[in-house]
C-alpha positions as CSV (number, residue, x, y, z in Angstrom):
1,X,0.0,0.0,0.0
2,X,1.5,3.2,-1.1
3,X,2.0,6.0,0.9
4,X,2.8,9.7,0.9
5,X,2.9,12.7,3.0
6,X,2.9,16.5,1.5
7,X,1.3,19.8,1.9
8,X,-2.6,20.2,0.2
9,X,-5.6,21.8,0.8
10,X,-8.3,19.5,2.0
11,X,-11.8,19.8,0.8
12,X,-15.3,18.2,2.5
13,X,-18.7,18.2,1.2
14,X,-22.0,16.7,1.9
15,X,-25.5,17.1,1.7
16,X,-27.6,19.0,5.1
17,X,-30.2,16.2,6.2
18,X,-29.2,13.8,3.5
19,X,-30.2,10.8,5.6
20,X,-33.7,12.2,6.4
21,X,-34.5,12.7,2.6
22,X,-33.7,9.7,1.7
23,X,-36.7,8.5,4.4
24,X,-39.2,10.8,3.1
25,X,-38.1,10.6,-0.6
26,X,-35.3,8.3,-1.8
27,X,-35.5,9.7,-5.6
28,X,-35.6,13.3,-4.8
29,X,-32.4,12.4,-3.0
30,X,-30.5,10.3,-5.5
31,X,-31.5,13.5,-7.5
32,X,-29.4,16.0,-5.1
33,X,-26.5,13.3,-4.7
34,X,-26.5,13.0,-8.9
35,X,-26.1,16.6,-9.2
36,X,-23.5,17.5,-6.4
37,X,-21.5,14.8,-7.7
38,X,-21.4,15.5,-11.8
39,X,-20.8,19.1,-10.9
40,X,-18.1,18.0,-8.5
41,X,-16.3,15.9,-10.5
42,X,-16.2,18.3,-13.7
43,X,-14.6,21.3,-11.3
44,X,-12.2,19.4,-9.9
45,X,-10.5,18.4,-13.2
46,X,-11.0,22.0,-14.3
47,X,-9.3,22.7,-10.9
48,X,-6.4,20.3,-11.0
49,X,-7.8,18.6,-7.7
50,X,-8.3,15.2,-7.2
51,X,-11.9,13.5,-5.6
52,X,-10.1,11.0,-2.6
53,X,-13.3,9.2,-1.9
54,X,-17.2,9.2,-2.2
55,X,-18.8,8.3,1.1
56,X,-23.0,8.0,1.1
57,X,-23.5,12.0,0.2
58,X,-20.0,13.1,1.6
59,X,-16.9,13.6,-0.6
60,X,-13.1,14.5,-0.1
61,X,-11.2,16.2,-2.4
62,X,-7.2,17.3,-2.0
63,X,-5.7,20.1,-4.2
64,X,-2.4,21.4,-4.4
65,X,-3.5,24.8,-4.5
66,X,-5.5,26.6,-1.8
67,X,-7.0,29.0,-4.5
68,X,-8.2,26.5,-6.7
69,X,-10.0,25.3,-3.9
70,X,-12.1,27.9,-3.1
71,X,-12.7,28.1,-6.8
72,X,-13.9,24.8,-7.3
73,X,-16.2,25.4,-3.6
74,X,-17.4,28.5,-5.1
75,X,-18.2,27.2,-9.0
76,X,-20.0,23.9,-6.8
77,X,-21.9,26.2,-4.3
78,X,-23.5,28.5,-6.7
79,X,-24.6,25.5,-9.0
80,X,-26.1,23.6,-6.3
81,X,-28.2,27.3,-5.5
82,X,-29.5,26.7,-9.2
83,X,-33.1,24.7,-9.0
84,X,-33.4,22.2,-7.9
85,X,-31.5,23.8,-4.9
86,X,-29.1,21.4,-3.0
87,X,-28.4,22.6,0.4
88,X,-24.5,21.5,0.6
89,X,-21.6,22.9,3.0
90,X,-17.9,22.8,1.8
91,X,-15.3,22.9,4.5
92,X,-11.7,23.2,3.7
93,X,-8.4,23.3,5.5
94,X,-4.6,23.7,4.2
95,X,-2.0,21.3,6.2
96,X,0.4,18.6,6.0
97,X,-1.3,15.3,4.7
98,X,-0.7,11.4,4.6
99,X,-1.9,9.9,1.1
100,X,-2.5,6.4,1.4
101,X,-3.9,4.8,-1.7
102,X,-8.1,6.0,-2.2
103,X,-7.5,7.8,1.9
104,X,-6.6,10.6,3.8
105,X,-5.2,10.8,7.4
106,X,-3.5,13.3,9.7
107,X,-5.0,16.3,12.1
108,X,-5.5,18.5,9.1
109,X,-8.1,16.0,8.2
110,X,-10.2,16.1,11.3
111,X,-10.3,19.9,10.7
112,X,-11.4,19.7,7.4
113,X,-14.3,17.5,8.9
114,X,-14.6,19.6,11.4
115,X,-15.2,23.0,9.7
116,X,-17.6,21.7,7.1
117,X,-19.8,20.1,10.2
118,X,-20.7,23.7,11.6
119,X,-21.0,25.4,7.8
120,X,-24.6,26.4,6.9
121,X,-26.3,25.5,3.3
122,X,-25.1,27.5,0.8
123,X,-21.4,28.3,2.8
124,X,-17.7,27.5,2.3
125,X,-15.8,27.6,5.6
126,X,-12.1,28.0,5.6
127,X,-9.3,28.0,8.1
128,X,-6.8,30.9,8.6
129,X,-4.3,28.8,7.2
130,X,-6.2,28.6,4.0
131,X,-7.0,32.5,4.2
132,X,-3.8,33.4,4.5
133,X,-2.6,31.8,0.9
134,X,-6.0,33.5,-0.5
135,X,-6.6,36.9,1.3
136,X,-4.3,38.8,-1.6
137,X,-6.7,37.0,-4.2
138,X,-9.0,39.9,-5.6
139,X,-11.7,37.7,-6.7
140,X,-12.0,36.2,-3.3
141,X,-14.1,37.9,-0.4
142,X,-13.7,36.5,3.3
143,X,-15.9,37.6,6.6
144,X,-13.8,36.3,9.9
145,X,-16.4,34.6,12.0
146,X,-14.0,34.2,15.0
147,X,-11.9,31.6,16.6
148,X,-13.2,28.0,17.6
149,X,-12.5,25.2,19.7
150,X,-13.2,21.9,17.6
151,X,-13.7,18.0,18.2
152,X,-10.4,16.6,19.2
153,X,-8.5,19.5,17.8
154,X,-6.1,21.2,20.4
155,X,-5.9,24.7,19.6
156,X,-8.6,27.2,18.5
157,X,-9.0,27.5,15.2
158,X,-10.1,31.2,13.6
159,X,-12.8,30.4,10.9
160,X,-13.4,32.7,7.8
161,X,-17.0,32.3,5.6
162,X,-16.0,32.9,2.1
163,X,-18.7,35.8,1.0
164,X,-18.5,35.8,-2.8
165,X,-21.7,37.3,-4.2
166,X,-24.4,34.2,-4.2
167,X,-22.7,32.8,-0.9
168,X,-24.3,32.1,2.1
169,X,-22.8,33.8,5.2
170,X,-23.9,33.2,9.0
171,X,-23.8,36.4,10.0
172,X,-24.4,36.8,14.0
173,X,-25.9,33.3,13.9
174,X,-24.8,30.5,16.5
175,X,-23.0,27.7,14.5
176,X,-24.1,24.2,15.1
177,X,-21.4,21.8,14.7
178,X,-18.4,19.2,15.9
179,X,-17.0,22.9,17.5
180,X,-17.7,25.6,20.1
181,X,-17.6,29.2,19.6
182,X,-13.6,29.9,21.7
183,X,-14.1,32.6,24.5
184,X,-10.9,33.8,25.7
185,X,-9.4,34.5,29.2
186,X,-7.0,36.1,30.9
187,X,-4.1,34.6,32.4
188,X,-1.7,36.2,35.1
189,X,2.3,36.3,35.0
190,X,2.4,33.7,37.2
191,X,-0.1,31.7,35.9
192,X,1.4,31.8,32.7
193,X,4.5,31.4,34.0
194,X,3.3,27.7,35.6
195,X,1.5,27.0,32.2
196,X,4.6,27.0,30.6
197,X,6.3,24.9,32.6
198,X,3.5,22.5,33.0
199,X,3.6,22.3,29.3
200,X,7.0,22.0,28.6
201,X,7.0,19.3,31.2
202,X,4.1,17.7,29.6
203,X,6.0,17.9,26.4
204,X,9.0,15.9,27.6
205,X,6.8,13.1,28.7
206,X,5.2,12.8,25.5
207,X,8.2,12.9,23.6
208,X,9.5,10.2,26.3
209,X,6.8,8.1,25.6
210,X,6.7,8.6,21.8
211,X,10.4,7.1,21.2
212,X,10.7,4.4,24.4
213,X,7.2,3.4,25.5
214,X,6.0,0.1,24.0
215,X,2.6,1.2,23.2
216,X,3.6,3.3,20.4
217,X,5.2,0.2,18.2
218,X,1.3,-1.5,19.1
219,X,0.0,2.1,17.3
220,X,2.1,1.8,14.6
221,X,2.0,-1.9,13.6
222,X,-1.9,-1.4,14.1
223,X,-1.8,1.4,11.6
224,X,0.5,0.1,9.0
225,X,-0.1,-3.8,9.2
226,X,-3.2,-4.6,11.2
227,X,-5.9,-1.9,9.0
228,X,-4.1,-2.7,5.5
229,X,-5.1,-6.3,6.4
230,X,-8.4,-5.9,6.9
231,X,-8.7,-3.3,4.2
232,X,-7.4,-6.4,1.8
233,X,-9.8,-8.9,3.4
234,X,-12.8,-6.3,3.1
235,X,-12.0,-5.6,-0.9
236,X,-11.5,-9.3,-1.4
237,X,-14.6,-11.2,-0.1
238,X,-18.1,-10.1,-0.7
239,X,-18.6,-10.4,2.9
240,X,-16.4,-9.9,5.3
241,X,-14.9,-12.8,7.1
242,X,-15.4,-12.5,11.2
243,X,-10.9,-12.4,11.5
244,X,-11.8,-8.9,9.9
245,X,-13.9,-7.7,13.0
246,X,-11.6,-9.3,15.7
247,X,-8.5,-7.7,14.0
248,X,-10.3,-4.2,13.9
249,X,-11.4,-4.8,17.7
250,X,-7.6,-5.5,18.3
251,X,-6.7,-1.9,16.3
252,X,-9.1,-0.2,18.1
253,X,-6.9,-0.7,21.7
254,X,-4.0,1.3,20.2
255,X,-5.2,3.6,17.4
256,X,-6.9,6.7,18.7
257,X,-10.4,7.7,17.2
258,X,-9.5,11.1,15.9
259,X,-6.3,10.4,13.3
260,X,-6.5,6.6,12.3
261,X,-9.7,6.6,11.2
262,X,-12.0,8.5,8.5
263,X,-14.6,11.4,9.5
264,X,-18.5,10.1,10.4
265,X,-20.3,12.8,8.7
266,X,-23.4,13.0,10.2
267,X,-25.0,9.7,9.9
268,X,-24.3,8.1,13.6
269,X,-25.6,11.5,14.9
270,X,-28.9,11.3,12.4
271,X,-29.3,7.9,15.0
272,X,-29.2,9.4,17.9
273,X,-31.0,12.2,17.0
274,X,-33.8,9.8,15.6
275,X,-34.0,7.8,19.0
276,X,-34.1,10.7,21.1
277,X,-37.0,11.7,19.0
278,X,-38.9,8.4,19.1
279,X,-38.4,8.2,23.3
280,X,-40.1,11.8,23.4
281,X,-43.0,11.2,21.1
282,X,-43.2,7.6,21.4
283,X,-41.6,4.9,24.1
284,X,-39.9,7.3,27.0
285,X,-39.9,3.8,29.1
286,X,-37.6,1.0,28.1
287,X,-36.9,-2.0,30.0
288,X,-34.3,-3.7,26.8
289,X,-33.2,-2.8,23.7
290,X,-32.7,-4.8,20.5
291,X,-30.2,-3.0,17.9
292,X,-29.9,-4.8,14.5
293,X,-26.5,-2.5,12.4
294,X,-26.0,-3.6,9.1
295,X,-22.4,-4.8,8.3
296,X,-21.5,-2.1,6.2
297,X,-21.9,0.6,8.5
298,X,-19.5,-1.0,10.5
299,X,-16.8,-1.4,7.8
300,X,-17.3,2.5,6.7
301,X,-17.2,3.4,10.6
302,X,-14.9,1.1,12.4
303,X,-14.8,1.4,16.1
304,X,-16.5,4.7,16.1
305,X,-19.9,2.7,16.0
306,X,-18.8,2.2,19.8
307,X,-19.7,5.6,20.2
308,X,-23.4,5.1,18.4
309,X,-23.9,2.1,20.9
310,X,-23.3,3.6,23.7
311,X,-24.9,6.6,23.1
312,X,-28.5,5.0,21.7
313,X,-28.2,2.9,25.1
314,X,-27.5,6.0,27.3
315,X,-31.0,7.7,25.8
316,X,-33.1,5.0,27.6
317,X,-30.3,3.8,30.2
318,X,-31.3,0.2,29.3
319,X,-29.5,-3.3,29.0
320,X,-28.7,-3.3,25.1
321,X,-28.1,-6.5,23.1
322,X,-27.8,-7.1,18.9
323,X,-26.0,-7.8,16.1
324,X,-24.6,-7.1,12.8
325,X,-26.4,-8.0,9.8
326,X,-26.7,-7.8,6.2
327,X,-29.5,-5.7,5.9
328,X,-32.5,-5.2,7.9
329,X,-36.6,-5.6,6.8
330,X,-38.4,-3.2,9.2
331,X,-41.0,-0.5,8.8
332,X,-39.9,3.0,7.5
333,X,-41.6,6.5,8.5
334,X,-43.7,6.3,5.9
335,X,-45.3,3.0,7.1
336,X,-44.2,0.5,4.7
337,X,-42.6,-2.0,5.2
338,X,-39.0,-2.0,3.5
339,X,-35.6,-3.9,2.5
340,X,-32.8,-1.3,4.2
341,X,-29.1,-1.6,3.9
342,X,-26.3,0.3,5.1
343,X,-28.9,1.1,8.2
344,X,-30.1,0.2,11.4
345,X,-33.0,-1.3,13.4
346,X,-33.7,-0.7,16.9
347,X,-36.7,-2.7,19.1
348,X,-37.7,-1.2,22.4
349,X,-39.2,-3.6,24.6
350,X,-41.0,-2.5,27.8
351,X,-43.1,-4.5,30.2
352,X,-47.1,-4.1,30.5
Protein backbone atom coordinates (compact mmCIF):
# COMPACT_ATOMS: atom_id res chain seq x y z
CA UNK A 1 0.00 0.00 0.00
CA UNK A 2 1.50 3.23 -1.09
CA UNK A 3 1.95 5.99 0.93
CA UNK A 4 2.84 9.75 0.88
CA UNK A 5 2.89 12.75 2.97
CA UNK A 6 2.94 16.55 1.48
CA UNK A 7 1.33 19.85 1.94
CA UNK A 8 -2.60 20.22 0.15
CA UNK A 9 -5.58 21.81 0.82
CA UNK A 10 -8.34 19.49 1.96
CA UNK A 11 -11.82 19.81 0.81
CA UNK A 12 -15.25 18.25 2.53
CA UNK A 13 -18.66 18.17 1.16
CA UNK A 14 -22.04 16.71 1.93
CA UNK A 15 -25.47 17.11 1.72
CA UNK A 16 -27.58 18.95 5.10
CA UNK A 17 -30.18 16.24 6.22
CA UNK A 18 -29.21 13.80 3.47
CA UNK A 19 -30.22 10.85 5.58
CA UNK A 20 -33.67 12.25 6.43
CA UNK A 21 -34.54 12.74 2.59
CA UNK A 22 -33.74 9.72 1.70
CA UNK A 23 -36.67 8.49 4.41
CA UNK A 24 -39.19 10.82 3.06
CA UNK A 25 -38.13 10.62 -0.61
CA UNK A 26 -35.29 8.30 -1.81
CA UNK A 27 -35.51 9.66 -5.62
CA UNK A 28 -35.62 13.35 -4.84
CA UNK A 29 -32.35 12.44 -3.01
CA UNK A 30 -30.50 10.33 -5.46
CA UNK A 31 -31.54 13.54 -7.55
CA UNK A 32 -29.40 15.97 -5.06
CA UNK A 33 -26.50 13.30 -4.75
CA UNK A 34 -26.48 12.99 -8.88
CA UNK A 35 -26.13 16.58 -9.25
CA UNK A 36 -23.49 17.50 -6.35
CA UNK A 37 -21.48 14.82 -7.74
CA UNK A 38 -21.36 15.52 -11.78
CA UNK A 39 -20.77 19.11 -10.90
CA UNK A 40 -18.14 18.00 -8.47
CA UNK A 41 -16.33 15.90 -10.48
CA UNK A 42 -16.17 18.26 -13.72
CA UNK A 43 -14.61 21.26 -11.29
CA UNK A 44 -12.23 19.38 -9.88
CA UNK A 45 -10.52 18.43 -13.24
CA UNK A 46 -11.02 22.05 -14.34
CA UNK A 47 -9.29 22.70 -10.93
CA UNK A 48 -6.35 20.31 -11.01
CA UNK A 49 -7.76 18.60 -7.66
CA UNK A 50 -8.34 15.21 -7.17
CA UNK A 51 -11.92 13.50 -5.63
CA UNK A 52 -10.09 11.04 -2.57
CA UNK A 53 -13.31 9.24 -1.94
CA UNK A 54 -17.23 9.24 -2.17
CA UNK A 55 -18.83 8.27 1.12
CA UNK A 56 -23.03 7.98 1.12
CA UNK A 57 -23.48 11.99 0.21
CA UNK A 58 -19.95 13.07 1.62
CA UNK A 59 -16.89 13.59 -0.57
CA UNK A 60 -13.09 14.47 -0.09
CA UNK A 61 -11.24 16.16 -2.37
CA UNK A 62 -7.24 17.29 -2.00
CA UNK A 63 -5.72 20.14 -4.22
CA UNK A 64 -2.35 21.44 -4.41
CA UNK A 65 -3.52 24.79 -4.52
CA UNK A 66 -5.46 26.55 -1.84
CA UNK A 67 -7.01 29.00 -4.53
CA UNK A 68 -8.16 26.50 -6.69
CA UNK A 69 -9.97 25.35 -3.94
CA UNK A 70 -12.12 27.86 -3.15
CA UNK A 71 -12.69 28.08 -6.83
CA UNK A 72 -13.88 24.77 -7.28
CA UNK A 73 -16.22 25.39 -3.64
CA UNK A 74 -17.39 28.48 -5.08
CA UNK A 75 -18.16 27.17 -9.02
CA UNK A 76 -20.03 23.92 -6.82
CA UNK A 77 -21.92 26.20 -4.31
CA UNK A 78 -23.47 28.53 -6.74
CA UNK A 79 -24.59 25.54 -9.02
CA UNK A 80 -26.15 23.55 -6.31
CA UNK A 81 -28.19 27.29 -5.52
CA UNK A 82 -29.53 26.72 -9.24
CA UNK A 83 -33.12 24.73 -9.04
CA UNK A 84 -33.45 22.24 -7.86
CA UNK A 85 -31.54 23.82 -4.86
CA UNK A 86 -29.10 21.40 -3.04
CA UNK A 87 -28.41 22.63 0.45
CA UNK A 88 -24.55 21.47 0.59
CA UNK A 89 -21.58 22.89 3.00
CA UNK A 90 -17.87 22.81 1.85
CA UNK A 91 -15.31 22.91 4.52
CA UNK A 92 -11.66 23.21 3.68
CA UNK A 93 -8.40 23.31 5.52
CA UNK A 94 -4.57 23.68 4.21
CA UNK A 95 -2.02 21.30 6.16
CA UNK A 96 0.36 18.62 6.02
CA UNK A 97 -1.33 15.29 4.73
CA UNK A 98 -0.73 11.39 4.63
CA UNK A 99 -1.87 9.90 1.08
CA UNK A 100 -2.47 6.36 1.39
CA UNK A 101 -3.91 4.78 -1.66
CA UNK A 102 -8.12 5.98 -2.23
CA UNK A 103 -7.53 7.81 1.89
CA UNK A 104 -6.56 10.60 3.82
CA UNK A 105 -5.20 10.80 7.37
CA UNK A 106 -3.46 13.30 9.74
CA UNK A 107 -4.97 16.28 12.14
CA UNK A 108 -5.51 18.50 9.06
CA UNK A 109 -8.10 16.01 8.19
CA UNK A 110 -10.24 16.11 11.26
CA UNK A 111 -10.29 19.88 10.67
CA UNK A 112 -11.36 19.74 7.36
CA UNK A 113 -14.33 17.54 8.94
CA UNK A 114 -14.57 19.56 11.44
CA UNK A 115 -15.23 22.99 9.74
CA UNK A 116 -17.57 21.65 7.11
CA UNK A 117 -19.78 20.09 10.16
CA UNK A 118 -20.75 23.75 11.55
CA UNK A 119 -21.03 25.43 7.81
CA UNK A 120 -24.58 26.37 6.95
CA UNK A 121 -26.35 25.49 3.31
CA UNK A 122 -25.11 27.47 0.81
CA UNK A 123 -21.40 28.28 2.80
CA UNK A 124 -17.75 27.48 2.31
CA UNK A 125 -15.81 27.57 5.55
CA UNK A 126 -12.09 28.00 5.57
CA UNK A 127 -9.33 27.98 8.07
CA UNK A 128 -6.81 30.94 8.62
CA UNK A 129 -4.27 28.80 7.21
CA UNK A 130 -6.18 28.61 3.95
CA UNK A 131 -7.05 32.48 4.23
CA UNK A 132 -3.81 33.40 4.55
CA UNK A 133 -2.61 31.82 0.87
CA UNK A 134 -5.96 33.54 -0.51
CA UNK A 135 -6.58 36.93 1.32
CA UNK A 136 -4.30 38.76 -1.60
CA UNK A 137 -6.65 37.02 -4.22
CA UNK A 138 -8.98 39.94 -5.63
CA UNK A 139 -11.74 37.65 -6.72
CA UNK A 140 -11.98 36.24 -3.35
CA UNK A 141 -14.10 37.86 -0.39
CA UNK A 142 -13.67 36.50 3.26
CA UNK A 143 -15.88 37.58 6.64
CA UNK A 144 -13.84 36.34 9.94
CA UNK A 145 -16.37 34.64 11.99
CA UNK A 146 -14.05 34.16 14.99
CA UNK A 147 -11.88 31.61 16.61
CA UNK A 148 -13.24 27.98 17.59
CA UNK A 149 -12.51 25.15 19.69
CA UNK A 150 -13.15 21.91 17.56
CA UNK A 151 -13.73 17.96 18.20
CA UNK A 152 -10.43 16.56 19.17
CA UNK A 153 -8.50 19.48 17.76
CA UNK A 154 -6.08 21.17 20.36
CA UNK A 155 -5.94 24.68 19.65
CA UNK A 156 -8.56 27.21 18.52
CA UNK A 157 -9.01 27.54 15.16
CA UNK A 158 -10.12 31.24 13.56
CA UNK A 159 -12.82 30.44 10.92
CA UNK A 160 -13.38 32.70 7.84
CA UNK A 161 -17.00 32.29 5.63
CA UNK A 162 -15.95 32.85 2.09
CA UNK A 163 -18.66 35.83 1.01
CA UNK A 164 -18.48 35.80 -2.79
CA UNK A 165 -21.66 37.28 -4.17
CA UNK A 166 -24.36 34.19 -4.16
CA UNK A 167 -22.74 32.82 -0.89
CA UNK A 168 -24.31 32.08 2.11
CA UNK A 169 -22.79 33.80 5.25
CA UNK A 170 -23.88 33.20 8.96
CA UNK A 171 -23.78 36.44 10.04
CA UNK A 172 -24.44 36.79 13.96
CA UNK A 173 -25.94 33.26 13.90
CA UNK A 174 -24.80 30.53 16.46
CA UNK A 175 -22.98 27.75 14.52
CA UNK A 176 -24.10 24.17 15.13
CA UNK A 177 -21.37 21.84 14.71
CA UNK A 178 -18.43 19.17 15.91
CA UNK A 179 -17.00 22.87 17.54
CA UNK A 180 -17.72 25.57 20.11
CA UNK A 181 -17.64 29.23 19.64
CA UNK A 182 -13.58 29.91 21.73
CA UNK A 183 -14.06 32.59 24.48
CA UNK A 184 -10.87 33.76 25.68
CA UNK A 185 -9.41 34.47 29.24
CA UNK A 186 -7.01 36.10 30.89
CA UNK A 187 -4.11 34.63 32.41
CA UNK A 188 -1.69 36.21 35.11
CA UNK A 189 2.34 36.28 35.01
CA UNK A 190 2.41 33.70 37.22
CA UNK A 191 -0.06 31.67 35.95
CA UNK A 192 1.37 31.82 32.69
CA UNK A 193 4.53 31.37 34.01
CA UNK A 194 3.30 27.68 35.64
CA UNK A 195 1.53 26.99 32.22
CA UNK A 196 4.56 27.03 30.62
CA UNK A 197 6.25 24.93 32.65
CA UNK A 198 3.47 22.51 33.01
CA UNK A 199 3.64 22.31 29.27
CA UNK A 200 6.98 21.96 28.62
CA UNK A 201 6.97 19.33 31.17
CA UNK A 202 4.12 17.68 29.56
CA UNK A 203 6.04 17.86 26.40
CA UNK A 204 8.95 15.92 27.63
CA UNK A 205 6.79 13.14 28.75
CA UNK A 206 5.16 12.78 25.45
CA UNK A 207 8.23 12.94 23.61
CA UNK A 208 9.53 10.19 26.31
CA UNK A 209 6.84 8.09 25.63
CA UNK A 210 6.68 8.56 21.82
CA UNK A 211 10.36 7.12 21.20
CA UNK A 212 10.72 4.43 24.36
CA UNK A 213 7.20 3.43 25.49
CA UNK A 214 6.01 0.10 23.98
CA UNK A 215 2.62 1.24 23.21
CA UNK A 216 3.56 3.31 20.45
CA UNK A 217 5.19 0.23 18.24
CA UNK A 218 1.34 -1.47 19.07
CA UNK A 219 0.03 2.14 17.28
CA UNK A 220 2.10 1.85 14.61
CA UNK A 221 1.97 -1.87 13.62
CA UNK A 222 -1.86 -1.38 14.06
CA UNK A 223 -1.79 1.38 11.56
CA UNK A 224 0.55 0.07 9.02
CA UNK A 225 -0.12 -3.85 9.18
CA UNK A 226 -3.23 -4.64 11.18
CA UNK A 227 -5.87 -1.88 9.01
CA UNK A 228 -4.11 -2.73 5.53
CA UNK A 229 -5.07 -6.26 6.38
CA UNK A 230 -8.35 -5.88 6.94
CA UNK A 231 -8.72 -3.33 4.23
CA UNK A 232 -7.42 -6.37 1.81
CA UNK A 233 -9.82 -8.87 3.37
CA UNK A 234 -12.85 -6.34 3.07
CA UNK A 235 -12.02 -5.62 -0.92
CA UNK A 236 -11.48 -9.29 -1.44
CA UNK A 237 -14.57 -11.20 -0.13
CA UNK A 238 -18.05 -10.13 -0.72
CA UNK A 239 -18.62 -10.42 2.92
CA UNK A 240 -16.39 -9.93 5.30
CA UNK A 241 -14.92 -12.76 7.05
CA UNK A 242 -15.45 -12.46 11.16
CA UNK A 243 -10.91 -12.42 11.48
CA UNK A 244 -11.81 -8.87 9.95
CA UNK A 245 -13.88 -7.69 12.97
CA UNK A 246 -11.64 -9.34 15.70
CA UNK A 247 -8.50 -7.70 14.01
CA UNK A 248 -10.31 -4.18 13.93
CA UNK A 249 -11.40 -4.84 17.75
CA UNK A 250 -7.58 -5.47 18.26
CA UNK A 251 -6.65 -1.88 16.34
CA UNK A 252 -9.07 -0.16 18.12
CA UNK A 253 -6.87 -0.66 21.67
CA UNK A 254 -4.00 1.29 20.23
CA UNK A 255 -5.23 3.57 17.40
CA UNK A 256 -6.91 6.71 18.68
CA UNK A 257 -10.45 7.65 17.22
CA UNK A 258 -9.55 11.14 15.90
CA UNK A 259 -6.30 10.39 13.33
CA UNK A 260 -6.52 6.61 12.33
CA UNK A 261 -9.75 6.61 11.21
CA UNK A 262 -11.96 8.51 8.49
CA UNK A 263 -14.64 11.39 9.52
CA UNK A 264 -18.47 10.12 10.37
CA UNK A 265 -20.31 12.84 8.73
CA UNK A 266 -23.39 12.96 10.22
CA UNK A 267 -25.00 9.66 9.92
CA UNK A 268 -24.26 8.09 13.56
CA UNK A 269 -25.60 11.49 14.88
CA UNK A 270 -28.95 11.33 12.43
CA UNK A 271 -29.25 7.87 15.00
CA UNK A 272 -29.24 9.38 17.86
CA UNK A 273 -30.96 12.24 16.98
CA UNK A 274 -33.83 9.80 15.61
CA UNK A 275 -33.97 7.76 19.05
CA UNK A 276 -34.10 10.71 21.11
CA UNK A 277 -37.02 11.72 19.03
CA UNK A 278 -38.94 8.44 19.05
CA UNK A 279 -38.40 8.24 23.27
CA UNK A 280 -40.06 11.82 23.44
CA UNK A 281 -43.04 11.25 21.07
CA UNK A 282 -43.19 7.64 21.36
CA UNK A 283 -41.58 4.87 24.08
CA UNK A 284 -39.91 7.29 26.98
CA UNK A 285 -39.95 3.79 29.09
CA UNK A 286 -37.58 0.97 28.08
CA UNK A 287 -36.88 -2.01 30.05
CA UNK A 288 -34.31 -3.74 26.85
CA UNK A 289 -33.22 -2.82 23.71
CA UNK A 290 -32.68 -4.82 20.50
CA UNK A 291 -30.15 -3.02 17.89
CA UNK A 292 -29.85 -4.81 14.54
CA UNK A 293 -26.47 -2.55 12.40
CA UNK A 294 -25.99 -3.62 9.07
CA UNK A 295 -22.37 -4.75 8.32
CA UNK A 296 -21.46 -2.07 6.23
CA UNK A 297 -21.92 0.62 8.46
CA UNK A 298 -19.45 -0.96 10.52
CA UNK A 299 -16.82 -1.41 7.84
CA UNK A 300 -17.35 2.48 6.69
CA UNK A 301 -17.17 3.44 10.59
CA UNK A 302 -14.86 1.06 12.38
CA UNK A 303 -14.82 1.36 16.10
CA UNK A 304 -16.47 4.68 16.06
CA UNK A 305 -19.87 2.67 16.00
CA UNK A 306 -18.78 2.23 19.77
CA UNK A 307 -19.69 5.59 20.24
CA UNK A 308 -23.44 5.06 18.36
CA UNK A 309 -23.95 2.08 20.90
CA UNK A 310 -23.32 3.62 23.67
CA UNK A 311 -24.87 6.64 23.06
CA UNK A 312 -28.53 4.98 21.73
CA UNK A 313 -28.16 2.89 25.09
CA UNK A 314 -27.47 6.01 27.29
CA UNK A 315 -31.02 7.69 25.80
CA UNK A 316 -33.14 5.03 27.58
CA UNK A 317 -30.33 3.79 30.20
CA UNK A 318 -31.28 0.16 29.27
CA UNK A 319 -29.54 -3.26 28.97
CA UNK A 320 -28.68 -3.34 25.13
CA UNK A 321 -28.13 -6.47 23.08
CA UNK A 322 -27.80 -7.07 18.88
CA UNK A 323 -26.05 -7.81 16.06
CA UNK A 324 -24.58 -7.10 12.80
CA UNK A 325 -26.39 -8.02 9.83
CA UNK A 326 -26.67 -7.81 6.20
CA UNK A 327 -29.48 -5.75 5.85
CA UNK A 328 -32.52 -5.15 7.92
CA UNK A 329 -36.61 -5.63 6.80
CA UNK A 330 -38.37 -3.24 9.24
CA UNK A 331 -41.00 -0.48 8.83
CA UNK A 332 -39.87 3.05 7.55
CA UNK A 333 -41.58 6.46 8.52
CA UNK A 334 -43.73 6.25 5.86
CA UNK A 335 -45.34 3.02 7.13
CA UNK A 336 -44.20 0.52 4.73
CA UNK A 337 -42.61 -2.03 5.18
CA UNK A 338 -39.02 -1.96 3.51
CA UNK A 339 -35.64 -3.92 2.49
CA UNK A 340 -32.78 -1.35 4.18
CA UNK A 341 -29.07 -1.64 3.88
CA UNK A 342 -26.32 0.35 5.13
CA UNK A 343 -28.85 1.11 8.16
CA UNK A 344 -30.10 0.20 11.36
CA UNK A 345 -32.98 -1.29 13.36
CA UNK A 346 -33.72 -0.72 16.92
CA UNK A 347 -36.66 -2.69 19.10
CA UNK A 348 -37.71 -1.17 22.39
CA UNK A 349 -39.23 -3.59 24.64
CA UNK A 350 -40.99 -2.47 27.76
CA UNK A 351 -43.14 -4.51 30.22
CA UNK A 352 -47.14 -4.08 30.51
Amino acid sequence: MSQSRHLAAIMFTDIVGFTSLMEKDEKLAMAYREKLKQKMESEVMLHNGRIIKWMGDGVICSFDSAIESIHTATAVQLDMQQKPVVPVRIGIHQADIIFEDKDVHGDGVNIAARLESLAIPGSIFISAKVHDDIKNQNDIETISLGKYVLKNVNEPVEIFAVSNKGLQVPVNKKLEGKGIKYVSKSISIKKKSLLMRSILLLAILLMAGYFFIPPYFNKLNARNKTIPAIQKMVDENFRAPTKAFDMALEAEKFIPKDSALPPDFDSIDAVVAECKSFKEDTQQQADALIMFSCVSRYLSFGVVMKEELEQVQNIWEAPMAGFFSYGEYGKSKTGKYDYHNNTCCLVVLKEK
